[in-house]
C-alpha positions as CSV (number, residue, x, y, z in Angstrom):
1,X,7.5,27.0,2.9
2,X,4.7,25.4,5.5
3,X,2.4,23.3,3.2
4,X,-0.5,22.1,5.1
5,X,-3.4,20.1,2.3
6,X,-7.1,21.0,3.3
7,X,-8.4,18.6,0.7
8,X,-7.8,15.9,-1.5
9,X,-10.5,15.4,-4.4
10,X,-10.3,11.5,-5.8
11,X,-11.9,10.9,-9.2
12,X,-12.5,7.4,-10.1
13,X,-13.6,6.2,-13.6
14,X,-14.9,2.6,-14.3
15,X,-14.0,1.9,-10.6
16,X,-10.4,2.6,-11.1
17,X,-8.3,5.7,-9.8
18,X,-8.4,8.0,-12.5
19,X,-6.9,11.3,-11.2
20,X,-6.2,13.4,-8.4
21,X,-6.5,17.1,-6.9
22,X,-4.4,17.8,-4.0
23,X,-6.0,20.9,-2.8
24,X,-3.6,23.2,-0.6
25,X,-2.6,26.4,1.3
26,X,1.2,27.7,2.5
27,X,2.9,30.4,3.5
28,X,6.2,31.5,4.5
29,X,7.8,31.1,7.6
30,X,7.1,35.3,8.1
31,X,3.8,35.0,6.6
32,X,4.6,37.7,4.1
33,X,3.8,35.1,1.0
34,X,0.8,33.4,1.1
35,X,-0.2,30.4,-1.7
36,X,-3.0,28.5,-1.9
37,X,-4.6,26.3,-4.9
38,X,-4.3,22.6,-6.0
39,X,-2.1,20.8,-8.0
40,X,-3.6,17.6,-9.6
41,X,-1.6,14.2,-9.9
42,X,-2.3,11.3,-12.0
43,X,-3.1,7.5,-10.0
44,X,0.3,6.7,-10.0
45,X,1.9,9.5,-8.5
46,X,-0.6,10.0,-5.9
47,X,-0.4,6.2,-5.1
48,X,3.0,6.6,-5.2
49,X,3.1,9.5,-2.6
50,X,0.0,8.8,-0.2
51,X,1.5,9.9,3.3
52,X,0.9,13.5,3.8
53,X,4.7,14.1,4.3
54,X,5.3,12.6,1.1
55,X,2.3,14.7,-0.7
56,X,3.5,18.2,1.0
57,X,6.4,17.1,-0.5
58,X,5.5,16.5,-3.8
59,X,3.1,19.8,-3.9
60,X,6.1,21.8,-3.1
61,X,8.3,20.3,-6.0
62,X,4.8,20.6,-8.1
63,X,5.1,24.5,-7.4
64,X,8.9,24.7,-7.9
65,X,8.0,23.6,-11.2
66,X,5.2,25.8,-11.8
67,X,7.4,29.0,-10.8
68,X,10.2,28.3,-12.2
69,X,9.9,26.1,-15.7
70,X,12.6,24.8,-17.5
71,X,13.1,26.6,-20.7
């Protein structure tokens, strides 16, 4: 799955980091499945993950997660 983040929304409170919103699109390497959307992170995993490489990354677990829950 190609990730590529078109946004990333940082929302402080009292001058702190207070959350995130990694905004994103993907598809697959055919182009026949298409995803787009955001997945929001709290300061410490979005400090913890700032490069884009590790943030792609992090989306695509984010989604894994989403798809497929643990029961």
């Amino acid at each position: 799955m190609n990730i590529q983040i078109t946004n990333i929304n940082i929302q402080y409170e009292n001058d702190e980091l207070s959350n995130v919103q990694i905004y994103f699109s993907g598809h697959d390497e055919e182009r026949t499945i298409h995803l787009n959307g955001f997945i929001p992170l709290s300061s410490e995993e979005y400090i913890e993950n700032e490069s884009v490489t590790a943030l792609a990354t992090l989306i695509k677990q984010k989604i894994n997660e989403k798809l497929n829950p643990a029961e």
